[in-house]
C-alpha positions in Angstrom: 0.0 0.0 0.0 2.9 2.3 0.9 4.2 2.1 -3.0 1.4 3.4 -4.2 1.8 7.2 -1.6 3.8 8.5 -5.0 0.6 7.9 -7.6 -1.5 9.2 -4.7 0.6 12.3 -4.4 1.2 13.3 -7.6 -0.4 12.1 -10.0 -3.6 14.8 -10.1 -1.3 17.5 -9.5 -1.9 18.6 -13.0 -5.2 19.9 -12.0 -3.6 23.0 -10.7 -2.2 23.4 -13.5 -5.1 23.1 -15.4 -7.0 25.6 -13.7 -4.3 28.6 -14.4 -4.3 27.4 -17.7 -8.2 27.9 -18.4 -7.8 30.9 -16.5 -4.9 32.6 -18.6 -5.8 31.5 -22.0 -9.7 30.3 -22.8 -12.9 32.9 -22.4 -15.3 32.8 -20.5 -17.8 30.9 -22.3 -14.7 28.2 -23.6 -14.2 27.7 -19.4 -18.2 27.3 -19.0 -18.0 24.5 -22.1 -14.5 22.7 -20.3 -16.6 23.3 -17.1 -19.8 21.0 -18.4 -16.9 18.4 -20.5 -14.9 17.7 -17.5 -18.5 16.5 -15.6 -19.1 14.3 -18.9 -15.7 13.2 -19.1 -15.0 11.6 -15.6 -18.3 10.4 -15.5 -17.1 8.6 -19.1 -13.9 7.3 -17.3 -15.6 6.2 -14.1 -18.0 3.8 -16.3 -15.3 2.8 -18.9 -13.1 1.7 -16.1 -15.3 0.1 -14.4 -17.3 -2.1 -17.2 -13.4 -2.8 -18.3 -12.3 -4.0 -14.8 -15.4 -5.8 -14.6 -14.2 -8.3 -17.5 -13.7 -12.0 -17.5 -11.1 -11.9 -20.7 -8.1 -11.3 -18.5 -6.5 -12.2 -15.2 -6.2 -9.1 -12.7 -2.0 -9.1 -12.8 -2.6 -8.9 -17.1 -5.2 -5.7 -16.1 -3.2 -4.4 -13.7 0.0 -4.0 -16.2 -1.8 -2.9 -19.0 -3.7 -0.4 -17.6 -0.6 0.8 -16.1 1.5 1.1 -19.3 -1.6 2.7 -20.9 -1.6 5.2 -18.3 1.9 5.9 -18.2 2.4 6.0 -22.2 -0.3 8.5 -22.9 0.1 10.7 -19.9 3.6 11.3 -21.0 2.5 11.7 -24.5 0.1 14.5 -23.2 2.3 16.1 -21.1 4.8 16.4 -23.8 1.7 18.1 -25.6 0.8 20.4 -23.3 4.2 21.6 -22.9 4.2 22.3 -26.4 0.8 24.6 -26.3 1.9 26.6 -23.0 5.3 27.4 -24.8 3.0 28.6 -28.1 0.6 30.4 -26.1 2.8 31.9 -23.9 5.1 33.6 -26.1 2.4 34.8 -29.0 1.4 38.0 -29.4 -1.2 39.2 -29.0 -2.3 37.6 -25.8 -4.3 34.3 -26.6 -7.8 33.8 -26.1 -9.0 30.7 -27.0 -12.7 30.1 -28.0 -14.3 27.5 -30.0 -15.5 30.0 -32.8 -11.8 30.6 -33.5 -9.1 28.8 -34.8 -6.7 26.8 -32.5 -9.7 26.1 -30.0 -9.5 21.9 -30.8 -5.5 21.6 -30.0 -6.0 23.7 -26.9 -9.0 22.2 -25.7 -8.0 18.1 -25.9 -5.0 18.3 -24.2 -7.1 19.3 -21.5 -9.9 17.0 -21.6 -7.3 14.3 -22.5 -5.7 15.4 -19.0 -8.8 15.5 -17.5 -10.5 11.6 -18.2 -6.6 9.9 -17.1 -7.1 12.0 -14.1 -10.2 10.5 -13.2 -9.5 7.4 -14.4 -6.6 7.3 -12.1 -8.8 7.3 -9.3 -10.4 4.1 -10.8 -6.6 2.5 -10.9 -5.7 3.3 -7.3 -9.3 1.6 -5.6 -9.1 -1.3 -8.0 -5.6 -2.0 -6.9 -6.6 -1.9 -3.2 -9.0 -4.2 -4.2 -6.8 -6.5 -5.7 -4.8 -7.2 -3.0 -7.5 -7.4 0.3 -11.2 -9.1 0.0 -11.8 -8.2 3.9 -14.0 -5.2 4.9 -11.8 -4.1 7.8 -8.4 -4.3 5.8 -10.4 -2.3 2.9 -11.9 0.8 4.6 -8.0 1.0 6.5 -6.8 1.0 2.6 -9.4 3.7 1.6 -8.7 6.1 4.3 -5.0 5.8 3.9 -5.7 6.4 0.0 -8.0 9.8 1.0 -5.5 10.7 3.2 -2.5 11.1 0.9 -5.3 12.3 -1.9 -5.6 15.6 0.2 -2.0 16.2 0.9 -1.4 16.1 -3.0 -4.0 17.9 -3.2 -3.2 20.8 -0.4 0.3 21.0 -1.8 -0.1 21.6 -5.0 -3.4 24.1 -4.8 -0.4 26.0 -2.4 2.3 26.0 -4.9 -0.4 26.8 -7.7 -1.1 30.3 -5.6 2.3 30.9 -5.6 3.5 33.6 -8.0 5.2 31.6 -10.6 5.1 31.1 -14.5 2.4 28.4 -15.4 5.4 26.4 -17.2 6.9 26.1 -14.2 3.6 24.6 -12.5 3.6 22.1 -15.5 6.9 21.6 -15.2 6.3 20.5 -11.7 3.4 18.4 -12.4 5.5 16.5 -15.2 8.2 15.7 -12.6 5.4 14.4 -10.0 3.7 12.4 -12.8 7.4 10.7 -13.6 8.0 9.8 -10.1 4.8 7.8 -9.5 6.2 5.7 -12.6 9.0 3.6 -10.8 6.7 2.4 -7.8 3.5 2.1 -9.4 5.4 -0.3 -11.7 6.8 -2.2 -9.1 2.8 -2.5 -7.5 0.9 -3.8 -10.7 3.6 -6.5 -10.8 2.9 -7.5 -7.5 -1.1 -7.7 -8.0 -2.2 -11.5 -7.3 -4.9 -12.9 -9.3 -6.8 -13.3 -6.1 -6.7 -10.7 -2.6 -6.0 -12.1 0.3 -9.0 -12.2 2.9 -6.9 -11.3 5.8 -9.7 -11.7 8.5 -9.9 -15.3 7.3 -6.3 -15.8 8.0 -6.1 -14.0 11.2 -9.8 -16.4 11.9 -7.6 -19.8 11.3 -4.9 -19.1 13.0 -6.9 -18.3 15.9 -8.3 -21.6 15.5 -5.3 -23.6 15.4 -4.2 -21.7 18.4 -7.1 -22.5 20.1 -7.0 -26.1 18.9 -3.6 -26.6 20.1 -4.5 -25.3 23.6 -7.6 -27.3 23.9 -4.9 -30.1 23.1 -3.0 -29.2 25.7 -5.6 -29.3 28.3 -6.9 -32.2 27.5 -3.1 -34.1 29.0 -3.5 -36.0 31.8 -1.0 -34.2 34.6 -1.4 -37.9 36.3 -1.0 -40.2 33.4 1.9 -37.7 32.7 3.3 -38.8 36.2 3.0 -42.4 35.4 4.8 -42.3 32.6 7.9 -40.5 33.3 7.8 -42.9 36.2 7.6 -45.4 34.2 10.7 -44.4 31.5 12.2 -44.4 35.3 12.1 -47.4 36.6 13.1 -48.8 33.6 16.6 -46.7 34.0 19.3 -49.5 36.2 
């Protein structure tokens, strides 16, 4: 659970980003239309996910690596994209205002959205994983609160740098770098995923019972007959 703190981190710390960048360079009615897409898209990623989790076709360690690769490939790929458009926009002249009666709105726009549904999605990832590893109730809602936890430190650090006063490539640059460290460790946790979790309440049940078998054992020896028979062995001795 403790390998997965990095994607918990940093992963959605693009959302910052993604605010400032509405902010600077769409109009208002452009932010209003990303505004009602986001809504549409994460609802799209929350059912995608899970109808595609949900499936029979593959074993959970073959999902667990291919969503992960999937995630990583094109999240890099739009990074590298939205790099690309804050550098444009940033340096043109005149100022950029992007809305979807003018030219340029498309490229702008799905980056974004793009940025938007694997943010959701990764939300998806992270419980699913949990999942994959614990059946138990109790072992689950300790996962989920240790998941929400790290969720809002991301979170509160990077709204804090985001309200610093700093260029907004700097705040992408930033979330690229928090993005590429969740790589390494998230790899190293879909590799781990077993093809079924481990019920650890039933484990901690059965070893209760073999404890209690063996002490039920236990009692159940004479002290007496115990007597007799060391006597016994000693007598035998010259």
């Amino acid at each position: 659970m403790f390998l997965l703190i990095p994607i918990l981190v940093g992963f959605t710390w693009n959302g910052t980003y993604l605010g400032i960048y509405q902010t600077k360079y769409f109009s208002v009615r452009a932010r209003t239309l990303s505004s009602l897409v986001s809504g549409i898209v994460a609802t799209a990623a929350n059912v995608f996910w899970g109808w595609f989790y949900d499936l029979k076709y593959f074993s959970r360690p073959t999902l667990a690596k291919s969503t992960w690769f999937c995630f990583s490939l094109v999240m890099l790929g739009v990074f590298g994209w939205q790099v690309a458009n804050e550098m444009l926009y940033s340096r043109a002249v005149p100022k950029v205002t992007l809305d979807w009666a003018l030219p340029g709105f498309g490229r702008g726009f799905a980056s974004m959205t793009i940025m938007r549904f694997f943010n959701e999605s990764h939300y998806m990832f992270v419980y699913w994983i949990a999942g994959a590893f614990f059946d138990d109730l109790e072992t689950l809602t300790l996962a989920v609160g240790i998941i929400r936890s790290f969720e809002s430190i991301g979170s509160a650090v990077s709204f804090g740098i985001g309200a610093a006063q700093v260029k907004p490539i700097v705040n992408l640059g930033i979330s690229f770098a928090m993005f590429a460290i969740t790589i390494p460790a998230t790899t190293y946790v879909v590799f781990l995923v077993p093809e079924r979790p481990v019920d650890l309440s039933k484990k901690a049940l059965a070893h209760d019972d073999d404890v209690a078998s063996g002490s039920e054992d236990a009692a159940a020896i004479n002290p007496k007959e115990v007597a007799q028979v060391a006597g016994a062995i000693d007598a035998t001795h010259p």
